[in-house]
DSSP file (Angstrom, degrees, kcal/mol; ACC not computed):
  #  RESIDUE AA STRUCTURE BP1 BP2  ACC     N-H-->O    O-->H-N    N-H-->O    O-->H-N    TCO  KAPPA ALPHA  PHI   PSI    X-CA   Y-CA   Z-CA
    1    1 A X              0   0    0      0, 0.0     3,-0.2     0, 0.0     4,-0.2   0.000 360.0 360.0 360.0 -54.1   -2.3   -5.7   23.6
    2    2 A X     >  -     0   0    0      1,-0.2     4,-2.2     3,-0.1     5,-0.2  -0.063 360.0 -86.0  98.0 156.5   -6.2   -6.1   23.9
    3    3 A X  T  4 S+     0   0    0      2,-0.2    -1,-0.2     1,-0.2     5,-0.0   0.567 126.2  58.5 -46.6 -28.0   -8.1   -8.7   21.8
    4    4 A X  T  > S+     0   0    0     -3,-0.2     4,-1.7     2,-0.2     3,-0.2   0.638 105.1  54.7-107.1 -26.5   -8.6   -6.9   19.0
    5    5 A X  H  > S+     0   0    0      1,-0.2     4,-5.1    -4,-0.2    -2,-0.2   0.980 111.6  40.3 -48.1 -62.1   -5.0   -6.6   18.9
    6    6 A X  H  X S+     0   0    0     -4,-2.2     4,-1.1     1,-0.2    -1,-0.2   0.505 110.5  62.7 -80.8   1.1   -4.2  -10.6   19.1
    7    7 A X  H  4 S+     0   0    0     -3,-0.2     4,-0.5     2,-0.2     5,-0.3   0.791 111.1  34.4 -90.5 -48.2   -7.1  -10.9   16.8
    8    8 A X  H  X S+     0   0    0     -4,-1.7     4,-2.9     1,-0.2    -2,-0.2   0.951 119.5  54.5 -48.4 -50.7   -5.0   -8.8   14.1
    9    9 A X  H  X S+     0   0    0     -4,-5.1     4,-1.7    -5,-0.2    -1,-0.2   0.863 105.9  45.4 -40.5 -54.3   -2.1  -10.5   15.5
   10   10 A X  H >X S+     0   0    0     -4,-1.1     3,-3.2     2,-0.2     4,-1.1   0.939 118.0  53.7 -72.3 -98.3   -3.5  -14.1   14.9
   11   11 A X  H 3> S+     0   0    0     -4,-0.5     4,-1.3     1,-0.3    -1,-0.2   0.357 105.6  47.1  23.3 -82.6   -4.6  -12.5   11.1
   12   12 A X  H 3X S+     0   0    0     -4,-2.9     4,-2.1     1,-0.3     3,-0.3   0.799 113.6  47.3 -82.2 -47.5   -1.5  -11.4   10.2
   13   13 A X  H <X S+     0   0    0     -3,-3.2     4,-3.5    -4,-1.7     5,-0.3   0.925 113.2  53.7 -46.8 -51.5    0.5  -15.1   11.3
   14   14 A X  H  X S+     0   0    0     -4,-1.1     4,-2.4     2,-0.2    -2,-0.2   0.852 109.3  45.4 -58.3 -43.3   -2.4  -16.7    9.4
   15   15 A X  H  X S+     0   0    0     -4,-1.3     4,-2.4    -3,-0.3    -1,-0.2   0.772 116.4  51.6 -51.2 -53.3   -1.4  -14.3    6.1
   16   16 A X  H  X S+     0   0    0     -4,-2.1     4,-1.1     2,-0.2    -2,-0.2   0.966 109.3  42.7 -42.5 -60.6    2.0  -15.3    6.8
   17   17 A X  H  X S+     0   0    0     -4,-3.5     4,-2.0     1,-0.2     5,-0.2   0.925 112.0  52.0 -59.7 -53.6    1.7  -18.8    6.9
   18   18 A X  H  X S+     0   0    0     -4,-2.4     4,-1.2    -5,-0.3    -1,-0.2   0.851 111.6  49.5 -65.9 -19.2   -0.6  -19.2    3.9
   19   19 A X  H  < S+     0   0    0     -4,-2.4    -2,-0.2     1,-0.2    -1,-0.2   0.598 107.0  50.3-101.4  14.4    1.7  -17.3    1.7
   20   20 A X  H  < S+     0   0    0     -4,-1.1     4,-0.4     2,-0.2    -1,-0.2   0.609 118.4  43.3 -93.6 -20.7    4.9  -19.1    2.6
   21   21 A X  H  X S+     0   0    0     -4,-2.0     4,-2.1     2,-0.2     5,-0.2   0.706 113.0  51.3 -58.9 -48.6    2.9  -22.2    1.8
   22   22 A X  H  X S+     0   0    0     -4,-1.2     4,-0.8    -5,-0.2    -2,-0.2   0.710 109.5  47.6 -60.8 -29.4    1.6  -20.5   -1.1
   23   23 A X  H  4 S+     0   0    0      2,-0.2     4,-0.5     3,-0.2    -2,-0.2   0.785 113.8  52.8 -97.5 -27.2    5.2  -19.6   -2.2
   24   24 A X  H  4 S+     0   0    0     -4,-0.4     4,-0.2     2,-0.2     3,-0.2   0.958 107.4  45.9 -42.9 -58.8    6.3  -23.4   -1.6
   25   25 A X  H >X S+     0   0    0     -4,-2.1     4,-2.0     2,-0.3     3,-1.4   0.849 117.1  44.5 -66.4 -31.8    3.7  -25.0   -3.6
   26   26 A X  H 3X S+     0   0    0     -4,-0.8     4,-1.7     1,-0.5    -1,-0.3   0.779 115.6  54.4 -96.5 -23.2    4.4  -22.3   -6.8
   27   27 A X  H 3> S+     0   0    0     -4,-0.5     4,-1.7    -3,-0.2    -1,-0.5   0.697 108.6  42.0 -83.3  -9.5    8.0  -23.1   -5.9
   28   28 A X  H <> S+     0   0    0     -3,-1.4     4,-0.8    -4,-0.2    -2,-0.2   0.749 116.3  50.1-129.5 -42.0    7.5  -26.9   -6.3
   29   29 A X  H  X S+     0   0    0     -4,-2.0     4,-1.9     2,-0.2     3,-0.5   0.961 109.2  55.1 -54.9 -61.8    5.2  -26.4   -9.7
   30   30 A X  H >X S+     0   0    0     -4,-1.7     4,-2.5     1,-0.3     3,-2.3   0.918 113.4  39.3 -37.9 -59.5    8.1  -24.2  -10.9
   31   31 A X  H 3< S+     0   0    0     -4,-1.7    -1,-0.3     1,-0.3    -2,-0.2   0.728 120.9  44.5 -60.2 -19.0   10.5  -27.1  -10.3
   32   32 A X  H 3< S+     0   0    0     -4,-0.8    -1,-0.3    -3,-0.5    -2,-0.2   0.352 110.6  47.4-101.7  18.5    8.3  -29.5  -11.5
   33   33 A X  H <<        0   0    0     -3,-2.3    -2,-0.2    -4,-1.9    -3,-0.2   0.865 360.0 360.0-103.9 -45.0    6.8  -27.8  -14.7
   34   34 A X     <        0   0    0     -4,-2.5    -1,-0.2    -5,-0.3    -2,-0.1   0.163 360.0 360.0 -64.2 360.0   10.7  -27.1  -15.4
């Protein structure tokens, strides 16, 4: 894999993570503006 690999890797988890967080929280406003 190399470093610059698991550095992409790490990235790309990180991307994940903040927009599955991101897509909680805008789900939780939905439910609660609603």
């Amino acid at each position: 894999m190399g470093f610059l690999g698991a550095m992409i890797f790490n990235t790309n988890d990180l991307f994940l993570k903040s927009s599955f967080i991101a897509m909680v929280l805008h789900k939780k406003r939905f439910i609660f503006v609603k």
